[in-house]
PyMOL Python script that loads the backbone (N, CA, C, O; Angstrom):
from pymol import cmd

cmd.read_pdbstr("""\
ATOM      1  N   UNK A   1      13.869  10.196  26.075  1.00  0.00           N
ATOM      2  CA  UNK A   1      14.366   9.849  24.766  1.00  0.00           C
ATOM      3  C   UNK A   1      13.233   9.195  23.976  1.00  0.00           C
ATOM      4  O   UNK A   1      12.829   8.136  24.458  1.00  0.00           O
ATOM      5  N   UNK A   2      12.510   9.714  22.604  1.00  0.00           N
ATOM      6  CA  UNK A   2      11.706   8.963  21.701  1.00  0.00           C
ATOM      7  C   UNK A   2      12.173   8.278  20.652  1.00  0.00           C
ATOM      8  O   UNK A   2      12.375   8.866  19.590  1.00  0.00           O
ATOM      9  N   UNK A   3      12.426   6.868  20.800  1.00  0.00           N
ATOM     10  CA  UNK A   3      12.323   6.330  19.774  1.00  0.00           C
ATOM     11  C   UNK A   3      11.577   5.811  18.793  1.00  0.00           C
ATOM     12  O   UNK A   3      12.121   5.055  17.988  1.00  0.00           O
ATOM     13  N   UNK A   4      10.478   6.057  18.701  1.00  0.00           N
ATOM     14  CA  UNK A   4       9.805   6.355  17.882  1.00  0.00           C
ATOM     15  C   UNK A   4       9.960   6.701  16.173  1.00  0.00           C
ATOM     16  O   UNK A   4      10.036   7.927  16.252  1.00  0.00           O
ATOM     17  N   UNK A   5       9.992   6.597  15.669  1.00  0.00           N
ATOM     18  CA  UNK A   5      10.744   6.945  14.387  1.00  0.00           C
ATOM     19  C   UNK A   5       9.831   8.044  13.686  1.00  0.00           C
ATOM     20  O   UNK A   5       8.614   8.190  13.802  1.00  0.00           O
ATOM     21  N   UNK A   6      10.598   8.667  13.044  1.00  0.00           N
ATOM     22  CA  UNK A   6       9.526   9.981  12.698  1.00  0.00           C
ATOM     23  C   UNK A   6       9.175   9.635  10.648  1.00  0.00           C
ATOM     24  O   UNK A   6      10.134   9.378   9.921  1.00  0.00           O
ATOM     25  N   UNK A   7       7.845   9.699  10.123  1.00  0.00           N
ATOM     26  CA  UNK A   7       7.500   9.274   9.564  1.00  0.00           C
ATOM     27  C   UNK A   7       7.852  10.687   8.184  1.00  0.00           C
ATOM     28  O   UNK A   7       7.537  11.838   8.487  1.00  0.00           O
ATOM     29  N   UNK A   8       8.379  10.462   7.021  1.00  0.00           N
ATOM     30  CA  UNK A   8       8.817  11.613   6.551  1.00  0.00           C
ATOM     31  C   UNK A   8       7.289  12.444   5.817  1.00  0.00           C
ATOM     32  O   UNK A   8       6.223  11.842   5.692  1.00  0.00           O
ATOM     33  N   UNK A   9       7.375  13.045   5.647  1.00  0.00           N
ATOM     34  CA  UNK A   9       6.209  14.069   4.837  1.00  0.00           C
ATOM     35  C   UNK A   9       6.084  13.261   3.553  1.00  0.00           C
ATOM     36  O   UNK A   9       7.119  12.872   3.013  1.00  0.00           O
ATOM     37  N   UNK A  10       4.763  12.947   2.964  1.00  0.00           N
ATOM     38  CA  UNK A  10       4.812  12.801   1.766  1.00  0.00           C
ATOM     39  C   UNK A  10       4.444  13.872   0.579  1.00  0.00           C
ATOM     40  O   UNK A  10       3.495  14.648   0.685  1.00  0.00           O
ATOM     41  N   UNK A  11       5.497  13.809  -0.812  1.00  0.00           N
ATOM     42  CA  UNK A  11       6.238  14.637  -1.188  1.00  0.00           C
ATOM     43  C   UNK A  11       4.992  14.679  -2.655  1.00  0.00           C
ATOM     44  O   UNK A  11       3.867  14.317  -2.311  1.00  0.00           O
ATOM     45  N   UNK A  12       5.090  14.957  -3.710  1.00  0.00           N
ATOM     46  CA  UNK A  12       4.411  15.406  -4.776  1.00  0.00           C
ATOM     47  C   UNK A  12       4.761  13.782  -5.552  1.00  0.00           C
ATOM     48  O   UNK A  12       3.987  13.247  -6.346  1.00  0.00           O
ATOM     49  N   UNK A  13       5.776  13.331  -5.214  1.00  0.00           N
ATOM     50  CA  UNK A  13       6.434  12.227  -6.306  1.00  0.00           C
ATOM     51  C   UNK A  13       6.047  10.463  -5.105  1.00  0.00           C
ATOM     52  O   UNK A  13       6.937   9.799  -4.573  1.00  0.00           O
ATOM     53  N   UNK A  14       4.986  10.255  -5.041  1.00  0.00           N
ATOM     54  CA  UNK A  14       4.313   9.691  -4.397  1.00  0.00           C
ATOM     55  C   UNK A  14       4.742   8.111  -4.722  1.00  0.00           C
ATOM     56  O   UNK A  14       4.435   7.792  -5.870  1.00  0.00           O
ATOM     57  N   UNK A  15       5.378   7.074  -3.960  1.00  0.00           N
ATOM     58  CA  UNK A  15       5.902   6.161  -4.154  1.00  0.00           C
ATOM     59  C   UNK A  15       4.987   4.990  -4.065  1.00  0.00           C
ATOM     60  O   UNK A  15       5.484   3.909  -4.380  1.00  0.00           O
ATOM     61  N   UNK A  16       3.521   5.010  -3.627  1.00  0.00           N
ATOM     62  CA  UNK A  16       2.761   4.365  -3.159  1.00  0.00           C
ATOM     63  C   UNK A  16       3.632   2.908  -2.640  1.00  0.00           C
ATOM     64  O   UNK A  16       4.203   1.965  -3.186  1.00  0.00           O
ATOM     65  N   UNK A  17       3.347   3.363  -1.288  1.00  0.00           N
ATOM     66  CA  UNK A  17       3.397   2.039   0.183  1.00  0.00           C
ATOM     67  C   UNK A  17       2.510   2.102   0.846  1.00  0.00           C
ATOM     68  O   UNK A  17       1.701   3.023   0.956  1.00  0.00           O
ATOM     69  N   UNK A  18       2.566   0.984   1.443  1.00  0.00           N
ATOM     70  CA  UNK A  18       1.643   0.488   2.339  1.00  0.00           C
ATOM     71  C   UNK A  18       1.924   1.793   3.745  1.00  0.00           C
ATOM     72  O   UNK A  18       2.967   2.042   4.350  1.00  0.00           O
ATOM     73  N   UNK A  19       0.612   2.381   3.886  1.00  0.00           N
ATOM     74  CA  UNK A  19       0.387   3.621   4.948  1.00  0.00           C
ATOM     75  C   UNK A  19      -0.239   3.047   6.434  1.00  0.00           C
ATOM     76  O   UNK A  19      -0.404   3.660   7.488  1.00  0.00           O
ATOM     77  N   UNK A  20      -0.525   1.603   6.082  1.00  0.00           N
ATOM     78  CA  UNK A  20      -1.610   1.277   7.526  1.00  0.00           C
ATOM     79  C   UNK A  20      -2.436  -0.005   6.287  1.00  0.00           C
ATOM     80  O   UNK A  20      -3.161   0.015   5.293  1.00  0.00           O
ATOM     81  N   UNK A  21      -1.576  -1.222   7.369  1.00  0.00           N
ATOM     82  CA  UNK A  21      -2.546  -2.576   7.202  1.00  0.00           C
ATOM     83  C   UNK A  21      -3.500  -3.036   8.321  1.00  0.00           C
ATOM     84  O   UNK A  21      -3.380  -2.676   9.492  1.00  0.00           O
ATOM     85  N   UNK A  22      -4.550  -3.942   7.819  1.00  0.00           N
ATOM     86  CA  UNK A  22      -5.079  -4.462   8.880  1.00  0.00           C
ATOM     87  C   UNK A  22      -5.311  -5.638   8.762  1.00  0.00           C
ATOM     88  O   UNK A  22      -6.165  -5.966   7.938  1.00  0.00           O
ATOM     89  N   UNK A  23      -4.534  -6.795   9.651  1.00  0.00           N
ATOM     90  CA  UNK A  23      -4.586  -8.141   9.098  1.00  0.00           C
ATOM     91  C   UNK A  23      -5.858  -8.945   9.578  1.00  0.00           C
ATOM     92  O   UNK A  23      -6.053 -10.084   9.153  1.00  0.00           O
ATOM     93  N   UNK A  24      -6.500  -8.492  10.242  1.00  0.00           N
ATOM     94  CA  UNK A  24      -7.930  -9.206  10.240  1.00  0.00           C
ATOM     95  C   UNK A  24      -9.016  -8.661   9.564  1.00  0.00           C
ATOM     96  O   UNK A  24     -10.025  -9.366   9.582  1.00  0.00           O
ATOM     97  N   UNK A  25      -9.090  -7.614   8.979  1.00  0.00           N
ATOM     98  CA  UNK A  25      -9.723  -7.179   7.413  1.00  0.00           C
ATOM     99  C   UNK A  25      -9.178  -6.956   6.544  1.00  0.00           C
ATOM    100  O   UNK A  25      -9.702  -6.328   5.624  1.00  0.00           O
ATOM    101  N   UNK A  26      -7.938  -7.374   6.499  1.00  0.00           N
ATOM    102  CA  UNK A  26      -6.670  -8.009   5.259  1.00  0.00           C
ATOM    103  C   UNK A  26      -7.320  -6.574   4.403  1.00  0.00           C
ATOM    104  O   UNK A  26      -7.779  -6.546   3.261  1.00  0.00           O
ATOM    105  N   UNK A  27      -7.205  -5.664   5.189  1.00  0.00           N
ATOM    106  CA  UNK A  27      -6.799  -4.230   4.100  1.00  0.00           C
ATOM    107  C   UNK A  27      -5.701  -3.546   3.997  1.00  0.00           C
ATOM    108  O   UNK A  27      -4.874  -3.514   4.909  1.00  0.00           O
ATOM    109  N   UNK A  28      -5.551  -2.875   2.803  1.00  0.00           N
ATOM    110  CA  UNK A  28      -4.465  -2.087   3.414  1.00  0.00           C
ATOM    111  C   UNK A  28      -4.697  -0.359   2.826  1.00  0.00           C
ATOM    112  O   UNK A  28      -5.476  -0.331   1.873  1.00  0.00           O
ATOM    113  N   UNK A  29      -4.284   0.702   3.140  1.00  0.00           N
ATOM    114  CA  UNK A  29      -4.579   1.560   3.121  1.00  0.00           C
ATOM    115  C   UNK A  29      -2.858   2.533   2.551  1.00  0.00           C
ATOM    116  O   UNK A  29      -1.953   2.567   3.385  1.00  0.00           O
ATOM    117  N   UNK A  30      -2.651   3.162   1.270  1.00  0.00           N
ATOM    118  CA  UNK A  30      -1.292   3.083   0.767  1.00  0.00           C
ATOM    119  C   UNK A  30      -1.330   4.952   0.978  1.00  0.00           C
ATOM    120  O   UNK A  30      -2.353   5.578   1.254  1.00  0.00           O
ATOM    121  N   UNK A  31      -0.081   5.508   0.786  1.00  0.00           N
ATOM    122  CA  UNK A  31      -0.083   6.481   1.320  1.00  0.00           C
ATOM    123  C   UNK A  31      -0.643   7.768   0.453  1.00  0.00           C
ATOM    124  O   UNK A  31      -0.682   8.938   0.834  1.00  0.00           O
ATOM    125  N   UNK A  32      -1.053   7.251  -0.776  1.00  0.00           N
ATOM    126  CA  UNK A  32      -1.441   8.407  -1.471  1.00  0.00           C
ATOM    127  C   UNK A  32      -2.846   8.134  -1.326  1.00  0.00           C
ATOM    128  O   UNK A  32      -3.499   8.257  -2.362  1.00  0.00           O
ATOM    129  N   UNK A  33      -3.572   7.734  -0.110  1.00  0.00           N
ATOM    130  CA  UNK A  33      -5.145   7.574   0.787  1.00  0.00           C
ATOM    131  C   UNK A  33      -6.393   6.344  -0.151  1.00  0.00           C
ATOM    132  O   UNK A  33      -7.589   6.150   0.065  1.00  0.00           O
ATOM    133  N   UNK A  34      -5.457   5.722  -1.196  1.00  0.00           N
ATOM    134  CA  UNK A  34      -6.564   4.304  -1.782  1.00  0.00           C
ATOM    135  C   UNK A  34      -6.265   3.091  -0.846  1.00  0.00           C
ATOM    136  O   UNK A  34      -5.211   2.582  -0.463  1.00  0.00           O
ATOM    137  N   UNK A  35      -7.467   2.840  -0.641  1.00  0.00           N
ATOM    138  CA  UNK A  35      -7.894   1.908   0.233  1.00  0.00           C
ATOM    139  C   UNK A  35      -8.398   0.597  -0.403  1.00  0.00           C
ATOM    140  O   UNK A  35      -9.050   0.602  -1.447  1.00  0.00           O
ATOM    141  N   UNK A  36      -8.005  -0.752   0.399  1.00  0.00           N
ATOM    142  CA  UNK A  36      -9.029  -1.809  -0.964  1.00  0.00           C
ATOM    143  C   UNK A  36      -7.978  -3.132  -0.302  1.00  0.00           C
ATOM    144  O   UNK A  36      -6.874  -3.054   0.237  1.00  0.00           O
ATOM    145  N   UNK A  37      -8.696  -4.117  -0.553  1.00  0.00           N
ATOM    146  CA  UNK A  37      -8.055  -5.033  -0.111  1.00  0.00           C
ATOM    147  C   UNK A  37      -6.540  -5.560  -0.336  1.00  0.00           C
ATOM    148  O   UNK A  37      -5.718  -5.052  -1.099  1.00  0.00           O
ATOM    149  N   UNK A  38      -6.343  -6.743   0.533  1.00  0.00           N
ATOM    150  CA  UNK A  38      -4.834  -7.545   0.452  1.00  0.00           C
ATOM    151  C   UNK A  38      -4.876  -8.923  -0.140  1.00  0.00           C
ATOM    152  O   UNK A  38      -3.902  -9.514  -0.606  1.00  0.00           O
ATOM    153  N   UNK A  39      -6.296  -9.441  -0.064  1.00  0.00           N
ATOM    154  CA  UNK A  39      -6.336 -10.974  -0.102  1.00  0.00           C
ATOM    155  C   UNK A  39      -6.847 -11.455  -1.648  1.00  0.00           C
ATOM    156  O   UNK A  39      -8.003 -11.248  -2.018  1.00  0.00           O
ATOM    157  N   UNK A  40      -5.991 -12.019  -2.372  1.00  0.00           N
ATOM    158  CA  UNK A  40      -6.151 -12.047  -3.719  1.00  0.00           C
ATOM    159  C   UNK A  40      -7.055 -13.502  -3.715  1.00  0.00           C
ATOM    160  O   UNK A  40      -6.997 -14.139  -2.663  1.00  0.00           O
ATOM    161  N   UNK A  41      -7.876 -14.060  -4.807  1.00  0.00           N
ATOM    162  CA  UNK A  41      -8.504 -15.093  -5.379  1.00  0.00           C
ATOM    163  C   UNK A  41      -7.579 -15.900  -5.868  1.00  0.00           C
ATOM    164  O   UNK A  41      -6.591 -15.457  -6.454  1.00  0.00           O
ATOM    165  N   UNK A  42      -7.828 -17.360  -5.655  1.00  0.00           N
ATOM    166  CA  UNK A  42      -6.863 -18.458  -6.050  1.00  0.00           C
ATOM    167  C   UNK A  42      -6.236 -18.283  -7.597  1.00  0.00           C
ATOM    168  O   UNK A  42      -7.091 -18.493  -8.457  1.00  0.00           O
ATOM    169  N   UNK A  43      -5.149 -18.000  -8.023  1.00  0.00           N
ATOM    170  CA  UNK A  43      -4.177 -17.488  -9.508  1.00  0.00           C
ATOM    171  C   UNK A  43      -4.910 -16.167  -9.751  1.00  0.00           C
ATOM    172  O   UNK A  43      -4.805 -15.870 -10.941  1.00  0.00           O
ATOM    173  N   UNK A  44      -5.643 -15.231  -9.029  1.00  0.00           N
ATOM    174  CA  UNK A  44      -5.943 -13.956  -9.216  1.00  0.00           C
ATOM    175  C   UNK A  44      -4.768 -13.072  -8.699  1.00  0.00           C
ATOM    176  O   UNK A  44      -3.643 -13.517  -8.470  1.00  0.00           O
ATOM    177  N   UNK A  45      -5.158 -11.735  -8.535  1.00  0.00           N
ATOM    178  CA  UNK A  45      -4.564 -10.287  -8.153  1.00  0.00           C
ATOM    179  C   UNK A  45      -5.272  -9.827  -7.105  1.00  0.00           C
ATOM    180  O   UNK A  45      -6.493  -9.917  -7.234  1.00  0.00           O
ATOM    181  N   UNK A  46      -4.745  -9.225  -5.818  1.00  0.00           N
ATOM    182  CA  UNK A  46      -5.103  -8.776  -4.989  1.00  0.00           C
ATOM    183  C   UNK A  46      -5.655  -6.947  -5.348  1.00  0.00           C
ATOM    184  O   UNK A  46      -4.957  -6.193  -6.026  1.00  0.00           O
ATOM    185  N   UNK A  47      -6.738  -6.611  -4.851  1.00  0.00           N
ATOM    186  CA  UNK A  47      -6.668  -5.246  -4.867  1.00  0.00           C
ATOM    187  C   UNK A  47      -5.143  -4.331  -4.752  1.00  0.00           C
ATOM    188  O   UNK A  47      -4.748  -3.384  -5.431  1.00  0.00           O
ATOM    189  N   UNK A  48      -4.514  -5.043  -3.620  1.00  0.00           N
ATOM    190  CA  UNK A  48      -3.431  -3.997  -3.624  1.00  0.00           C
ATOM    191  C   UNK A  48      -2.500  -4.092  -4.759  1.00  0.00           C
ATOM    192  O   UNK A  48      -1.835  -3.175  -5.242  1.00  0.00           O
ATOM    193  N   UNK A  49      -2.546  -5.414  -5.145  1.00  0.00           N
ATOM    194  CA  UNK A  49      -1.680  -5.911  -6.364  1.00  0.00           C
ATOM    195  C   UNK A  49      -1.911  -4.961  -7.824  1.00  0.00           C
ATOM    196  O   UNK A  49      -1.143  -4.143  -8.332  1.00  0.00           O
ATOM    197  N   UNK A  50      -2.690  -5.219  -8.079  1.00  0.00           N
ATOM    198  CA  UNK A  50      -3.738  -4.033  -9.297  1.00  0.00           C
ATOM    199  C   UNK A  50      -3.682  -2.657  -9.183  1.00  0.00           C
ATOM    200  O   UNK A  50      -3.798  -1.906 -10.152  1.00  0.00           O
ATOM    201  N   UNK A  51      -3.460  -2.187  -7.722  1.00  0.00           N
ATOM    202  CA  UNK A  51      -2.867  -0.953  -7.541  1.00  0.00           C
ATOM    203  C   UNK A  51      -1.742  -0.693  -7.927  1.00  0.00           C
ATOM    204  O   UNK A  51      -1.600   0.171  -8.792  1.00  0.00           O
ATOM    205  N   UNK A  52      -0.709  -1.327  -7.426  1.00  0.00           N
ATOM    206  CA  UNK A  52       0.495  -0.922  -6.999  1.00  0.00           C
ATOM    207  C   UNK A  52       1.100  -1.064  -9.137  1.00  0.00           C
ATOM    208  O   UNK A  52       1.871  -0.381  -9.810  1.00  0.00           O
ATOM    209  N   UNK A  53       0.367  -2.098  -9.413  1.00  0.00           N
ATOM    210  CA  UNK A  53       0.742  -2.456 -11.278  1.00  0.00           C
ATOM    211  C   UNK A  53      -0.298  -0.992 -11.782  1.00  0.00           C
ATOM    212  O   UNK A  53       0.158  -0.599 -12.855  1.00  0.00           O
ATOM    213  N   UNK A  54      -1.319  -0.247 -11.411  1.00  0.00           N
ATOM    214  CA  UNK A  54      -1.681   0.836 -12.116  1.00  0.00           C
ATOM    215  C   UNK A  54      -0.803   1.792 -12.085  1.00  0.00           C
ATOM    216  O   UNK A  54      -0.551   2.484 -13.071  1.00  0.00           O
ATOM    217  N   UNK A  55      -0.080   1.969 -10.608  1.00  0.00           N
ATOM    218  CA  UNK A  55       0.387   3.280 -10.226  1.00  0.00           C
ATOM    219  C   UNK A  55       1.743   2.983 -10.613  1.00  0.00           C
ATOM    220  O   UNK A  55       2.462   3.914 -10.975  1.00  0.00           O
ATOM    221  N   UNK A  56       2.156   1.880 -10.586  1.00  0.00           N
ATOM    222  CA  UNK A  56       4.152   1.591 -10.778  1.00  0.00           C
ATOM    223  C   UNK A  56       4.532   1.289 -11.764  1.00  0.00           C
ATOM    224  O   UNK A  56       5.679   1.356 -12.207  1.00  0.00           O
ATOM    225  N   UNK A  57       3.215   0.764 -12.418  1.00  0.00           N
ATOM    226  CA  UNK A  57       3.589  -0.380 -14.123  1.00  0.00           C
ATOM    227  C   UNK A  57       4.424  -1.784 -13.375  1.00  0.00           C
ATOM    228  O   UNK A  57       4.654  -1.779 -12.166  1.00  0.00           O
ATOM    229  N   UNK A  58       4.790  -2.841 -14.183  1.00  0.00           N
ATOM    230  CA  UNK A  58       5.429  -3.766 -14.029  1.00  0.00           C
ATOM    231  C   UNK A  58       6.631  -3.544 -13.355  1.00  0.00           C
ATOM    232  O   UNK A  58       7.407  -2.750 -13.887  1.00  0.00           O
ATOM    233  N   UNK A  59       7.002  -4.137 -12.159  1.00  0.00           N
ATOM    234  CA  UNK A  59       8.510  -4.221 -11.438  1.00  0.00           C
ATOM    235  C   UNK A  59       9.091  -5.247 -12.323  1.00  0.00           C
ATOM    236  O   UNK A  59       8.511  -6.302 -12.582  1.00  0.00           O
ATOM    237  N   UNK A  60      10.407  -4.869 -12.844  1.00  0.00           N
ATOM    238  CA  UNK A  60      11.430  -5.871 -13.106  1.00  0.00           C
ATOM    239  C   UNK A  60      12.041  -6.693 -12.108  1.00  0.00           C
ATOM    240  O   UNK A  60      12.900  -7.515 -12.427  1.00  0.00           O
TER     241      UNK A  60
END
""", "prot")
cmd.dss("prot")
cmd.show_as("cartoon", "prot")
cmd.util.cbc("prot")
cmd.orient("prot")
């Protein structure tokens, strides 16, 4: 029996998530393959932060 969970195909309408972190080079790697850091500057934006606001616009 695999429990394992099966990871779905990614589709044309690309949700950008986190694809593969690494917490001791605080990267993270999102599924549409941009890569770039996690660890933001004191009242700054993290690389992934700046991503996720290019590709999503503002979350309400």
């Amino acid at each position: 029996m695999n429990l394992t969970p099966k990871r779905p195909p990614v589709s044309n309408d690309i949700k950008h998530v986190i694809d593969e972190y690494k917490h001791k080079a605080r990267t993270i790697t999102c599924v549409c393959g941009w890569h770039g850091g996690s660890e933001a500057a004191p009242g700054g934006r993290s690389e992934w932060t700046e991503h996720l606001l290019a590709k999503r616009g503002p979350q309400r």
